[in-house]
Structure formats: C-alpha cells, structure tokens
C-alpha positions as CSV (number, residue, x, y, z in Angstrom):
1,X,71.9,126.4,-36.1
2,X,72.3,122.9,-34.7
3,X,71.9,120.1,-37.4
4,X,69.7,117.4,-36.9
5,X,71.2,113.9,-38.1
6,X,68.9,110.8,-38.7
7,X,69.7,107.7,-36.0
8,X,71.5,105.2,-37.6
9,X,70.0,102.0,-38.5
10,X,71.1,98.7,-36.2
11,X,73.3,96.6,-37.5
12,X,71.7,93.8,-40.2
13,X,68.5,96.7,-40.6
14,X,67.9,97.6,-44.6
15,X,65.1,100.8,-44.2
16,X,63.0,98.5,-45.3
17,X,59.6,97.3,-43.0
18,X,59.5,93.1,-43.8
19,X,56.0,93.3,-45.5
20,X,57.9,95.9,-48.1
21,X,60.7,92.7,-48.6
22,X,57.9,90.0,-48.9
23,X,56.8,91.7,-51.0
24,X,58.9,92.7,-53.6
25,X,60.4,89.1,-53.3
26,X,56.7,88.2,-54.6
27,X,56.3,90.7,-56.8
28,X,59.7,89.0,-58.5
29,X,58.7,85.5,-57.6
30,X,55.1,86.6,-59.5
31,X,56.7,88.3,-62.6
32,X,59.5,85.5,-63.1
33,X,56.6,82.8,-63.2
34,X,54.3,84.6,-66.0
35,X,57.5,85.3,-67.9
36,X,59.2,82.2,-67.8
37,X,55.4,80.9,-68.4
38,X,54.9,83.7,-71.5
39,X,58.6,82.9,-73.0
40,X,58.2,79.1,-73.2
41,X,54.5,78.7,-74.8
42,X,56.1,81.7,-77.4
43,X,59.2,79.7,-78.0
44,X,56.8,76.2,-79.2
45,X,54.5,78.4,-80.9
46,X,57.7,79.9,-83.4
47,X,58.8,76.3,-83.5
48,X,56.5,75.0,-84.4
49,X,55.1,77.5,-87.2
50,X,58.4,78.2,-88.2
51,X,60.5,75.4,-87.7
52,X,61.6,75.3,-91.3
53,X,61.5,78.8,-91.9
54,X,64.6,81.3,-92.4
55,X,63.2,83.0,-89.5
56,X,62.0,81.6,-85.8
57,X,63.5,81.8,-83.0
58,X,66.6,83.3,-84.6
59,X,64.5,86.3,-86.0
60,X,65.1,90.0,-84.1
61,X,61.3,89.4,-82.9
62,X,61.8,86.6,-81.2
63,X,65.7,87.1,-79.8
64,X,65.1,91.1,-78.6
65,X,61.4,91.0,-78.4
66,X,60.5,88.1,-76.2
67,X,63.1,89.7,-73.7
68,X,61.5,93.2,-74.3
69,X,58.6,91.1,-72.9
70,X,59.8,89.6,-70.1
71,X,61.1,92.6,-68.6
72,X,57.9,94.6,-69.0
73,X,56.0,91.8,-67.7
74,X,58.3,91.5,-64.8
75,X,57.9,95.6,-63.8
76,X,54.1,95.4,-64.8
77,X,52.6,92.9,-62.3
78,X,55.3,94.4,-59.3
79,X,53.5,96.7,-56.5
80,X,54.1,100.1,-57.1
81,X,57.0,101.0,-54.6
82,X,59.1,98.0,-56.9
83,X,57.8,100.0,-60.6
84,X,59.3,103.3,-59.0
85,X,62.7,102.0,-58.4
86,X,65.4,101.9,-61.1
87,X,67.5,99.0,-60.6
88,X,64.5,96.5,-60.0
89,X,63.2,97.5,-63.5
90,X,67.0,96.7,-64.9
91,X,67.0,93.4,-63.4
92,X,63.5,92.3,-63.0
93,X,63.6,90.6,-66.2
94,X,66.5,88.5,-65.6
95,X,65.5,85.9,-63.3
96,X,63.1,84.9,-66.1
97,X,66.0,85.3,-68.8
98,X,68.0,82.8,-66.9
99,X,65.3,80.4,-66.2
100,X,64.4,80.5,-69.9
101,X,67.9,79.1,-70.9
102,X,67.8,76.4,-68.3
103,X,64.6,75.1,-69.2
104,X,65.8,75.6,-73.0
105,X,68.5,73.1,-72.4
106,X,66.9,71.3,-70.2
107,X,64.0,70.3,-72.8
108,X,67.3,69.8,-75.6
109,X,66.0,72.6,-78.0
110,X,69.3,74.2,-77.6
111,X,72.8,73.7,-76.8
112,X,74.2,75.5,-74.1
113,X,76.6,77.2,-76.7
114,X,73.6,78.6,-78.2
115,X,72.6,80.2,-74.8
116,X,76.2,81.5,-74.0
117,X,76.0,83.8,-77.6
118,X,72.2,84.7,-77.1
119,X,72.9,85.9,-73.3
120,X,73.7,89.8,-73.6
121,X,70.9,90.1,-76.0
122,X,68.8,88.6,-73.8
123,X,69.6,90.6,-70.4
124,X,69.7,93.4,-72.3
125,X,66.3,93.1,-74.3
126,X,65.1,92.5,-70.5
127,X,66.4,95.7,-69.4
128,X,65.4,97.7,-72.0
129,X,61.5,96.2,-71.3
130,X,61.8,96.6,-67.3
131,X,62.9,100.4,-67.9
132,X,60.3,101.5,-70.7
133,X,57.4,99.7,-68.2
134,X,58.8,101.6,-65.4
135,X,58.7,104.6,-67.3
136,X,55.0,104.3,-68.4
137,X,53.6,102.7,-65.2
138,X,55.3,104.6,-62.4
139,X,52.7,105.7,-60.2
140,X,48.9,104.4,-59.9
141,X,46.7,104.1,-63.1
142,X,44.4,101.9,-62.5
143,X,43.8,99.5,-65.3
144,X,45.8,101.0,-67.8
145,X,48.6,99.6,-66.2
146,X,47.0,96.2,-67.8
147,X,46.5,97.5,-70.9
148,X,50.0,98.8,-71.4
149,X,51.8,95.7,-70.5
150,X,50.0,93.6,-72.6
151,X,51.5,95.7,-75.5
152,X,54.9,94.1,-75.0
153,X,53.5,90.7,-75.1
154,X,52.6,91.3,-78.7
155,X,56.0,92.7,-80.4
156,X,57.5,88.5,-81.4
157,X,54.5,88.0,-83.1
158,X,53.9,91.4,-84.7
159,X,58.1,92.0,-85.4
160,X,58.1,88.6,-86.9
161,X,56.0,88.4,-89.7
162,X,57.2,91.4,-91.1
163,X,61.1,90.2,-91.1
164,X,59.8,87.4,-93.3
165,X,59.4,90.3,-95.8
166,X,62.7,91.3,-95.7
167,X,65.2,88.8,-96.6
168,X,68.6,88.8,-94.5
169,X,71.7,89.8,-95.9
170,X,74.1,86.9,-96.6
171,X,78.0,87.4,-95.1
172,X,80.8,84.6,-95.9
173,X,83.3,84.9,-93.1
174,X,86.9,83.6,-93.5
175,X,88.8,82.5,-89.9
176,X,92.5,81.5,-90.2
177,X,95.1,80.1,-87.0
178,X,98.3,79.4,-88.0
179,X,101.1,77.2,-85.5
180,X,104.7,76.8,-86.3
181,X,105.5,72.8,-86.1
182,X,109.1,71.6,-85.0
183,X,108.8,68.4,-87.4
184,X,109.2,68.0,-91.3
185,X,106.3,69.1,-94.0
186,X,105.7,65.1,-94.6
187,X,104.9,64.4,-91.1
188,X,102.6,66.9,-90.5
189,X,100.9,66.1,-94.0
190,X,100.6,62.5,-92.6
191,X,98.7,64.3,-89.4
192,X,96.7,66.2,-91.1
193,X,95.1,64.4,-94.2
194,X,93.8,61.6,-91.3
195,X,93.5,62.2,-88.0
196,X,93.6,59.2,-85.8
197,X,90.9,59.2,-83.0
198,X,91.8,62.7,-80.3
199,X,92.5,61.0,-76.6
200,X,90.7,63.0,-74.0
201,X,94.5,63.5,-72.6
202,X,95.5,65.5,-75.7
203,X,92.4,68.0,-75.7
204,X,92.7,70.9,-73.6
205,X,89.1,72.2,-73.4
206,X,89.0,75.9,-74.7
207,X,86.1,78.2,-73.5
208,X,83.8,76.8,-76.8
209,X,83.9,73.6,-75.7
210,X,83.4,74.1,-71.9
211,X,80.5,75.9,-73.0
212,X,78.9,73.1,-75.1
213,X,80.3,73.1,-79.1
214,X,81.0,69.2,-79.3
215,X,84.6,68.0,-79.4
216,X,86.7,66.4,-82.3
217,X,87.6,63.2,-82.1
218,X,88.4,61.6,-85.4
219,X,89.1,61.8,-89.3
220,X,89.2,59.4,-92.0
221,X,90.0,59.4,-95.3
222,X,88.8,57.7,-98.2
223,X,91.3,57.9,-101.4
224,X,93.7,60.4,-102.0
225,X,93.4,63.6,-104.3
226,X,91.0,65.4,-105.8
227,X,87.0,64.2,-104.9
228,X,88.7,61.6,-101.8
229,X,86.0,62.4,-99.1
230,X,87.0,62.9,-95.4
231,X,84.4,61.5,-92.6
232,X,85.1,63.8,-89.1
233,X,83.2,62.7,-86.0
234,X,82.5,64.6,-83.2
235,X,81.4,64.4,-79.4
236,X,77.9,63.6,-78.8
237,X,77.2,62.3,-82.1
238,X,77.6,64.8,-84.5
239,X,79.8,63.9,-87.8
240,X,80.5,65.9,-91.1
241,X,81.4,64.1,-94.5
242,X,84.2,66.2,-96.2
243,X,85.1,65.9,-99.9
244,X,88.6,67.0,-100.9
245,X,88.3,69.8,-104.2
246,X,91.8,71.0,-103.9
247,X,95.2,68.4,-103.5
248,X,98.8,69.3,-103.8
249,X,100.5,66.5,-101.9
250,X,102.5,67.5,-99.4
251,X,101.0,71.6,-98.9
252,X,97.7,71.8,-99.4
253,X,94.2,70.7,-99.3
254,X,90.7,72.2,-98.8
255,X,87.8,70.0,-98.5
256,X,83.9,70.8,-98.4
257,X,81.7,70.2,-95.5
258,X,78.4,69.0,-95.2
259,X,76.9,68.1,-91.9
260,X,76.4,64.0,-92.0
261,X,72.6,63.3,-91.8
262,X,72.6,59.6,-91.5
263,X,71.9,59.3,-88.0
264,X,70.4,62.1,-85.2
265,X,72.2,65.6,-85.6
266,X,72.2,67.3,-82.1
267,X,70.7,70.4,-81.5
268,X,71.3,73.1,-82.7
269,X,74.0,71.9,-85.1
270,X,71.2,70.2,-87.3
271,X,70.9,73.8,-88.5
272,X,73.9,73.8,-90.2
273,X,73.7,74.3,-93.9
274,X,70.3,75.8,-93.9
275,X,69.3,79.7,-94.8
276,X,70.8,80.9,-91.4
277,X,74.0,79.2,-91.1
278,X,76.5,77.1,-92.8
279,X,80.3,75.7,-92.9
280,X,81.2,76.1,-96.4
281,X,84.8,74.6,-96.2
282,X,88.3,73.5,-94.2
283,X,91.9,74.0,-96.0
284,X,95.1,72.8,-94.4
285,X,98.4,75.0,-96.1
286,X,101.8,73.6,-95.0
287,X,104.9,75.7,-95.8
288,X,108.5,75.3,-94.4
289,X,109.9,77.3,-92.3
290,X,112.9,78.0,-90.4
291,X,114.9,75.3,-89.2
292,X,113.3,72.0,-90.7
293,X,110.1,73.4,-88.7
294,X,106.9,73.7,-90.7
295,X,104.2,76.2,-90.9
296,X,100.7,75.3,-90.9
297,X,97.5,77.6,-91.0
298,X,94.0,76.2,-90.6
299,X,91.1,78.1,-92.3
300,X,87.5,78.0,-92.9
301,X,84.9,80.1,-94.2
302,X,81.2,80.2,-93.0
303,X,78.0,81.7,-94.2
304,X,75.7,83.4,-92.2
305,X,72.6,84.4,-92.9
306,X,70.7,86.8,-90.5
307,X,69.1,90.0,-89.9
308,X,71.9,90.4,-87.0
309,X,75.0,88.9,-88.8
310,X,77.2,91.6,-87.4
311,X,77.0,90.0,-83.7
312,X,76.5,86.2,-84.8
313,X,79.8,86.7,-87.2
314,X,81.4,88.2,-84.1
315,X,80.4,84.8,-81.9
316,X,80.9,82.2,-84.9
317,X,84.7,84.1,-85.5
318,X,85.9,82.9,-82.0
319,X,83.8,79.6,-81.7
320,X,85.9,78.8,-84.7
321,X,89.2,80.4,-84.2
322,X,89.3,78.7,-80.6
323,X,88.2,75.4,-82.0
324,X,90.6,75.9,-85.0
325,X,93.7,76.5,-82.7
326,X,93.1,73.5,-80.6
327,X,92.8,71.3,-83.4
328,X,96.4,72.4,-84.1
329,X,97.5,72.4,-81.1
330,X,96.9,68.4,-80.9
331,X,98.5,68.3,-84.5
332,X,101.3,70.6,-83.4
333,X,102.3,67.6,-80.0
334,X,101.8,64.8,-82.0
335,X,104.1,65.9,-84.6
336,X,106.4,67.4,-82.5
337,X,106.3,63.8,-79.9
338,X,107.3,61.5,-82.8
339,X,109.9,63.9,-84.3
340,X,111.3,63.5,-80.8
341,X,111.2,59.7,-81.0
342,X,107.6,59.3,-79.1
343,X,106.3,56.2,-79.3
344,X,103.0,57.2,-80.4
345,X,102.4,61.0,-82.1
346,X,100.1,62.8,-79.2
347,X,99.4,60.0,-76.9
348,X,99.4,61.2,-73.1
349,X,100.5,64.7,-74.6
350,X,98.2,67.3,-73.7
351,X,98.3,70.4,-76.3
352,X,98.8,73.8,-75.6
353,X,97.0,75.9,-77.7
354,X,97.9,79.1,-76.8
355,X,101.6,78.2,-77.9
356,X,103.0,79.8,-80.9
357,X,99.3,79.9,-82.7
358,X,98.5,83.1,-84.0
C-alpha cells in the first residue's frame, strides 16, 4: 500500500491562514482590555469599601477570584477556534495578570514586592479561569456563552463578604540568621546597638530589595537599657521607632517595633501593624566564639493574619531572612575593617552576605 505523506509547509508558514492570526491576536488584544478594564474598577471598589477592613484586596476573593475572572473573561469573548485550544485558555489570562501589576504600581497602590509574592497566585487563578471557560464554552452556544462568563465576574464580590464571617487564623513566625564575626563581643555591641547611616557601597542588593522592600540606612539610639528607644530609617521614607524591653550590655537586646507614623508611610508598608500583618520585634544575641571571633544571630518574629497564611509566611520567611542576613553582613565588614585597623568600620566595604551566615 503506498502511504500518502502531507507536503511540508514552506519555511516561516504556521498552518495557520492570516485572518485565523488576526484574529486570535484580537481575540487576546479584546479579552486583555475588558480584563485589565474589569480588574482595575474591582480593585477601587474593595479599596475603597474595605480599605480599613481585615479583608480587601488581601481576601481569597479578591487574590484567586479576580484572576479566576480574568481568565474566563479572556477565553469567553475569544472566537471559537481560540476557546477549543488548550494552551490559549492557560495563558489567555496572563496578559491581563501582568498589565494589572503594572498599572498597580504604576498608580502607587502597591509596591512591586507586593506583586512579586502575589504573581503565582495570580497566573495560576488565571489559568484555572481560562481552562473551566474553555471547558463550558467549547463549541457554539449561542448566548449562553454570555451568561456563563458573566458568572466568574461575580465570585470577588460574592467570596468576599462571606470571608468577613470567618475570622483568619493568627500565626507568629520566628526568622533567625546567624554570622560568625572576626572582631571582639564589644565591638560588635558598639555596631549593633547604633548603626551609623549604610553607604550604598556596603549594601549588596539581595533579591528583596531588587524587587522593591526599601533598604536600611540608619539607627539611632536614645539612652541605654531597658525602655531606650531605637529610631531605624529606611529607603523611600519609611522609618520604625524601636523601644529596647530586654538589655544585657554586652549580649543581648530585643527591642519592639512599631512602624513610625509621623510623616507618609509608603505603600504597602503602611499596613504594618494592622489585622493582616505585623513586626512584633528585633533581638541581637552576641556570644564568643572561637578565636576572639564573635557570634551573632539576628531574629525577629512577625504576625500574620490571613486566610492564606501558609503561603504569605512562606514569602514574609525569606523577605526577612534575606534582609536579616544583609544587615549582618554590613555589621559583619565593618567590624571585621576596624579590627583590621580600617579607618572607618564598613566604609567602601561592600558585604557579602552569603559568607558564613546561616
């Protein structure tokens, strides 16, 4: 029997006629528009009705359902050949994800930290939508197809209300980075109790920071002991006022934070110490070590608040462990420079952080 094969396509062809690719590049252009449209009158509405509330746009209904949305959305306004295929309903929705975060930052509701952690649940949520449209509107159906993707539109607003009912769970988190210092317990006391102001030549951005969470740059301290109160400032304005509860001279202290109110807090950080989210406290332990060397661990405990603290734990862990070991890692050269003889502890020396901190 002789087998018939199919001619090959000429180089640069796709099997596709060009009124099929114009469109499907509508059909995306189209869905992105009424999404991007649909997410950012939804995201005013929950700030502005819940602003205040426990709830908003860090509720399940807003974070997975607006998403949910946008990919059904997406699928549900495509022509039919582009609500058949598979991959288009996995990544119609993401377009309209990514234009979402942009315009997010763009209009300062966010930090761009914020839209680095709420990413995968955002694809994702988009995904899920795309697929469960494609699976109900596959095929012609007239104007059911308009009826069912309206559906979606509805869950942030229906989800919502009813997590109000339910109040989240609250989770205190403890993250700890230790360093082992090559200079005397009193000089790295004398580091750590103030810090004079972080040149940018000492801070080697870590993957937080490059992604938006401000940058130390100072800390003063008023008095000495018990109820002395630390002010720490930060990169684009944001400062925390930290009073000392625990003082042995020398080893240890822990200190309370409180986000510093007196002028504008940056967003989002002006959530901090409301019912999602909080920094409870900071402790410095100094212990000697091998050598004349010193040992010092940073930790910190934090208090979430959410209906999802499982992943935001698993974000605010390594926002803090990576800020946590560069903050030591600028302790760590300074020291280490004036036991050498520097003439100024950390000036010009950038820190490695990944260097002995565990």
């Amino acid at each position: 029997m002789t087998r018939i094969h199919p001619a090959p396509l000429p180089p640069g062809a796709t099997g596709r006629a060009p009124g099929d690719r114009r469109r499907r590049a509508f059909s995306l252009a189209l869905g992105s528009a009424l999404a991007l449209a649909y997410a950012l009158l939804t995201q005013l509405a929950f700030r502005a009705h819940w602003s205040s509330d426990a709830l908003g746009v860090l509720s399940l209904g807003f974070l997975l359902g607006v998403p949910f949305a946008l990919g059904a959305l997406a699928v549900a306004v495509a022509d039919a050949a582009a609500r058949r295929s598979r991959p288009y309903a996995l990544l119609a929705g993401w377009p309209a994800c990514a234009l979402l975060g942009a315009a997010t930052i763009a209009l300062s509701w966010d930090a761009a930290i914020c839209l680095v952690m709420a990413l995968p649940l955002l694809l994702g949520g988009a995904s899920v939508g795309g697929l469960c449209a494609r699976a109900l509107l596959a095929g012609p159906r007239g104007r059911r197809v308009y009826a069912i993707a309206v559906l979606p539109l509805l869950l942030p607003y229906l989800i919502t209300p009813l997590e109000r009912h339910i109040a989240p769970a609250t989770s205190v988190r403890q993250v700890r980075n230790a360093v082992v210092v090559r200079a005397p317990r009193a000089a790295v006391w004398a580091q750590v109790i103030r810090v004079p102001e972080i040149a940018a030549a000492e801070w080697q951005p870590g993957w937080a920071t490059l992604a938006g969470l401000p940058v130390p740059r100072e800390a003063t301290l008023a008095g000495a002991g018990v109820g002395a109160v630390r002010h720490a400032t930060y990169t684009d304005g944001l400062a925390f006022t930290e009073r000392v509860v625990a003082w042995d001279e020398g080893r240890h202290v822990r200190f309370t934070i409180v986000v510093d109110r007196t002028g504008p807090v940056p967003a989002p950080f002006g959530a901090l110490g409301g019912p999602n989210l909080d920094v409870l406290d900071g402790a410095y332990t100094l212990e000697d070590g091998p050598d004349g060397a010193t040992l010092l661990t940073l930790e910190s405990h934090e208090r979430l608040a959410t209906h999802f603290n499982a992943y935001a734990g698993w974000w605010t862990d390594r926002l803090m462990a990576d800020l946590q070991g560069h903050i030591l890692a600028v302790v760590r050269a300074r020291c280490e420079r004036a036991a050498r003889g520097g003439a100024t502890a950390g000036r010009g020396d950038r820190a490695n952080p990944t260097d002995e901190v565990r």
